[in-house]
KEKOLRO-664639 format. One line per field, with one value per residue (C-alpha): x negated, y negated, z negated; residue in three letters; residue number from 0. Coordinates in nm, 2 decimals, always signed. Layout:
c1 = [X;...]
c2 = [Y;...]
c3 = [Z;...]
aa = [ALA;...]
i = [NUM;...]
//
This chain:
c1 = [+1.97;+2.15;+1.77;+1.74;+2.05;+2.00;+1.65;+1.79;+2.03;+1.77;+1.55;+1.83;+1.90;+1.52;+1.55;+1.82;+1.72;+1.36;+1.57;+1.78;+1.48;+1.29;+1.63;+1.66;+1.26;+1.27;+1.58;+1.40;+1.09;+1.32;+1.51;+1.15;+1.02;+1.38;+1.36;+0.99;+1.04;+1.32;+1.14;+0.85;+1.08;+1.25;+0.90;+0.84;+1.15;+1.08;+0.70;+0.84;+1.16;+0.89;+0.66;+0.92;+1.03;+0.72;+0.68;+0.97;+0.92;+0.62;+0.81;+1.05;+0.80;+0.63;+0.93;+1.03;+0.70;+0.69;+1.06;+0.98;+0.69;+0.91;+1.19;+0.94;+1.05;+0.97;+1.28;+1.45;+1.29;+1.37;+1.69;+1.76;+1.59;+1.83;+2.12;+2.02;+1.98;+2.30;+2.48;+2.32;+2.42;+2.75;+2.75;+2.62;+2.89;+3.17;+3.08;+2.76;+2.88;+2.93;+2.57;+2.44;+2.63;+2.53;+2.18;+2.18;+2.33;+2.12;+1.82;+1.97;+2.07;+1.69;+1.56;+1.82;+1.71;+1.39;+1.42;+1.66;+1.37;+1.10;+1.28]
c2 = [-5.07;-5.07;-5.03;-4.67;-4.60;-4.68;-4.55;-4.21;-4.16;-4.30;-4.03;-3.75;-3.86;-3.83;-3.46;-3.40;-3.46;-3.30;-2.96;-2.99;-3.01;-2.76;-2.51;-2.64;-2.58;-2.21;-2.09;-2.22;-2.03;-1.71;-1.74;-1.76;-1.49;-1.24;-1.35;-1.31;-0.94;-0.86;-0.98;-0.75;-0.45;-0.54;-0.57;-0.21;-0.07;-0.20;-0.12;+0.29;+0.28;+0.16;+0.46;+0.73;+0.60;+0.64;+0.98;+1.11;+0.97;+1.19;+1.47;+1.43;+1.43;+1.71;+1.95;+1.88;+1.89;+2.27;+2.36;+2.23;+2.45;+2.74;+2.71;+2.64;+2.34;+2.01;+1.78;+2.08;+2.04;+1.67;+1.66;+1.94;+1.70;+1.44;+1.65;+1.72;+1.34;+1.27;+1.50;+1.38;+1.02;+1.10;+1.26;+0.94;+0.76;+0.97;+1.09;+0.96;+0.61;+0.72;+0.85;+0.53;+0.29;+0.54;+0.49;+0.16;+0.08;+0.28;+0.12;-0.24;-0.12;+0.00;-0.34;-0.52;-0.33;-0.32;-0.69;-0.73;-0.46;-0.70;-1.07]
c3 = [-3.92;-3.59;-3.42;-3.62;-3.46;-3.12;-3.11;-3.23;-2.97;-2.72;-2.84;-2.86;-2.45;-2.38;-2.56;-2.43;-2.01;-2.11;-2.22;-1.87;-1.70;-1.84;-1.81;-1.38;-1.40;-1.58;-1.35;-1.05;-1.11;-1.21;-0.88;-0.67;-0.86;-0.79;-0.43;-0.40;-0.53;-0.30;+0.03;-0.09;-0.15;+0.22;+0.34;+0.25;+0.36;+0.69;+0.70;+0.55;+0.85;+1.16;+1.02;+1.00;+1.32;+1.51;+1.33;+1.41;+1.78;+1.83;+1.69;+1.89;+2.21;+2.08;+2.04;+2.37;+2.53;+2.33;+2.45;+2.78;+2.81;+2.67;+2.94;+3.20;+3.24;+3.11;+3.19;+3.01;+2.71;+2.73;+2.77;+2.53;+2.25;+2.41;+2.35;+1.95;+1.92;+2.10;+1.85;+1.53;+1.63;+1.70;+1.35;+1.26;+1.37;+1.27;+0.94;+0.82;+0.75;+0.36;+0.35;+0.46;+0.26;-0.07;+0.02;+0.10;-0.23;-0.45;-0.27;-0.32;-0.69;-0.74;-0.66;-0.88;-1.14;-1.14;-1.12;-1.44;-1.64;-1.62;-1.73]
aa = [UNK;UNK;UNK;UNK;UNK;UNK;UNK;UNK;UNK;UNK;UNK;UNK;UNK;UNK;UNK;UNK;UNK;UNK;UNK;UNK;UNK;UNK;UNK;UNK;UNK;UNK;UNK;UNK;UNK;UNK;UNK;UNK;UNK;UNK;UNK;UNK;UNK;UNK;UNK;UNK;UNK;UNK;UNK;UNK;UNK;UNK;UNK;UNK;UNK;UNK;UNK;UNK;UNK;UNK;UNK;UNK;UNK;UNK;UNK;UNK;UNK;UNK;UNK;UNK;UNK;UNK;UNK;UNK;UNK;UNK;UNK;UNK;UNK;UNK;UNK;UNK;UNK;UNK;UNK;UNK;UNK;UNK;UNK;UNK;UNK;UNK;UNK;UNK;UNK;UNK;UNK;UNK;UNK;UNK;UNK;UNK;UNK;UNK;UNK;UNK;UNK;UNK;UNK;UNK;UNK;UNK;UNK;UNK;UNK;UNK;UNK;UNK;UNK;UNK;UNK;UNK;UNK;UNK;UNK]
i = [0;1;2;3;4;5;6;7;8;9;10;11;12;13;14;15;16;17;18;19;20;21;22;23;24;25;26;27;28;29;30;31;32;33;34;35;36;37;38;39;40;41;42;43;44;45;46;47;48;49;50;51;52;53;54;55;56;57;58;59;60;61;62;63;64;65;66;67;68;69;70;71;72;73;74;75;76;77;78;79;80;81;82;83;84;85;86;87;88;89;90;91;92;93;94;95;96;97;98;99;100;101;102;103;104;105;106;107;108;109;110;111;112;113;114;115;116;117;118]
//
């Protein structure tokens, strides 16, 4: 009688570290998969910020080549453009520190989310 016994509880302990490793195995692969989402989606950003950047670069280069050509003068048109970025990042600075943390946030929250819809 005292083998039924023993090999029961030997049986429930066996159960018992397959279940813990399965659970340390399932949250393991549910970590990788969150964090292999969320280095795609800041992939993305990245890859969508350099391209604005570079768009709005040449924007930039072309407005002041065109107000350059305007004034008849091209370090005018230059430094005009310089002045308009000058005030938007002192803007930036002063005021726009809400806008950024709200769309920082949201965009953070958007991953998050979409992370939490698909387990």
């Amino acid at each position: 009688m005292p083998k039924k016994f023993n090999q029961h509880v030997d049986d429930l302990t066996k159960d018992t570290q397959d279940y813990i490793e399965s659970v340390i195995a399932y949250y393991k692969l549910d970590a990788y998969k969150k964090s292999a989402k969320a280095i795609s989606a800041l992939i993305r950003f990245i890859a969508f910020v350099a391209i604005f950047v570079l768009f709005f670069a040449f924007l930039l280069i072309g407005v002041s080549l065109y107000l350059g050509d305007l004034l008849h003068n091209m370090y005018l048109g230059f430094f005009c453009v310089a002045l308009f970025n000058l005030l938007i990042m002192l803007f930036i600075l002063t005021k726009g520190r809400k806008l950024i943390d709200k769309v920082v946030l949201a965009f953070f929250s958007e991953i998050f989310s979409d992370i939490k819809k698909e387990d």
